[in-house]
Steps between C-alpha positions, in 0.01 A plus 500: 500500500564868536469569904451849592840514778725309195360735221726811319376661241601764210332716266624557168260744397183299329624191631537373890678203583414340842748211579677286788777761677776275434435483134574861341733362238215263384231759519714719258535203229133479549407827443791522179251202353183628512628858344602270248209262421234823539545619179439179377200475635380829419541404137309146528197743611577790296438681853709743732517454879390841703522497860710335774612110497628287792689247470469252835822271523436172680782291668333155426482288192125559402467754179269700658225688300341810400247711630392659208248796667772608799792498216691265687695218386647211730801296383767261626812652541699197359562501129603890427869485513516232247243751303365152332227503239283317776509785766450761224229326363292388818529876607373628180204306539441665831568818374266450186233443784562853667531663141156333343318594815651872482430518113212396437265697768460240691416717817196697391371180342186402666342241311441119571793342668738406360557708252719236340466103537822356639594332161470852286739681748737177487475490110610908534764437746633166502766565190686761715619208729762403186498838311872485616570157341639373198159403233629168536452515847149624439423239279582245672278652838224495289560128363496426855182651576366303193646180651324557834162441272595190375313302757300725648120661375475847468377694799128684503475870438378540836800336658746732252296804627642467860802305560553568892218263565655200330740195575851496489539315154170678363590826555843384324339422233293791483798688428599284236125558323557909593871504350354285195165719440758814450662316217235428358397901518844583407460282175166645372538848637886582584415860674280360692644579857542909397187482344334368811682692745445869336076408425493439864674798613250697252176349617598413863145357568580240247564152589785301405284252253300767376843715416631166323218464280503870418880491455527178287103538299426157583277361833600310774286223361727509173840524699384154743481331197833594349691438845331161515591439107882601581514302781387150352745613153804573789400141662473308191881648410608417817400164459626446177851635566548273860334212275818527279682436800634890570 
């Protein structure tokens, strides 16, 4: 944890690192990371960062996280030197958090909460965690995801909608359903993400499902029953290829 007497901090203009006083040399490969993977993520939501950004170094092995209102994001300080895929990836994510809340009025909205079910903003975001991997890489995360189905029954809507409140495993598998839903988005409508994050920023009263429908022409009603058609066709292959003893 960051403790206030064992804290330094610089500012580098629309970013401010706070990290552990022994660890400036760390702090600086941090910071040389996310300058890197911002652009990045910029592009994924065809949106520009305005305003300030802080960056909150901890000196434990837990990732961290994102609070996406305050502009902050928390992350690990292990894993930047080595400037692995991993590390880029996982803070992408948390910076895709900070951005989609940013870009897509999220601040004056003021409709019912939350704007978006867990499983929509997961389907947005969830790609960024290997956006610096090689597509085999990526293809073989989502075969894993796909796996994790094998034995297990889909979860309920309601339990998608809010994944804080779940177990452990379910709320693992909840992300695997989220991550799996986007494909199937991506397949049948591949701009979705822009789409969806510019109708929100234009009608910032909207809701997240409401924007999706209005974004892709087709009702939530319509989508359900494609993710649940994908997922039985991505089981059945799944099956078939371990049945051939892969």
């Amino acid at each position: 944890m960051l403790k206030a007497d064992q804290v330094a901090e610089f500012d580098d203009g629309d970013v401010v690192v706070r990290y552990p006083v022994t660890r400036h040399d760390d702090a600086r490969a941090a910071l040389e990371v996310l300058r890197a993977v911002w652009p990045v993520v910029e592009r994924y939501l065809d949106a520009s960062w305005q305003g300030r950004l802080r960056l909150d170094l901890l000196d434990e092995a837990r990732m961290g996280g994102a609070n996406a209102a305050a502009g902050i994001v928390r992350h690990a300080l292990r894993g930047f030197e080595a400037r692995s895929p991993a590390t880029a990836g996982v803070l992408s994510y948390q910076l895709g958090h900070v951005l989609w809340y940013a870009a897509t009025a999220e601040a004056i909205y003021r409709g019912p909460t939350p704007r978006c079910p867990d499983w929509l903003q997961g389907a947005v975001l969830l790609p960024l965690t290997h956006v610096w991997s090689p597509r085999e890489a990526w293809l073989d995360h989502v075969a894993a995801h796909v796996r994790r189905f094998a034995r297990s029954a889909p979860l309920a809507e309601v339990a998608l909608d809010d994944h804080a409140v779940l177990r452990p495993r379910d709320r693992a598998l909840a992300t695997s359903q989220s991550l799996l839903r986007g494909q199937s988005l991506l397949q049948r409508h591949p701009t979705w993400v822009v789409d969806l994050r510019r109708h929100l920023e234009a009608q910032p009263q909207a809701t997240g499902l409401a924007g999706l429908e209005a974004v892709t022409g087709h009702e939530g009603a319509w989508w359900r029953e494609r993710f649940d058609d994908d997922l039985r066709a991505w089981r059945a292959a799944d099956d078939e290829w371990r049945g051939r003893g892969a």
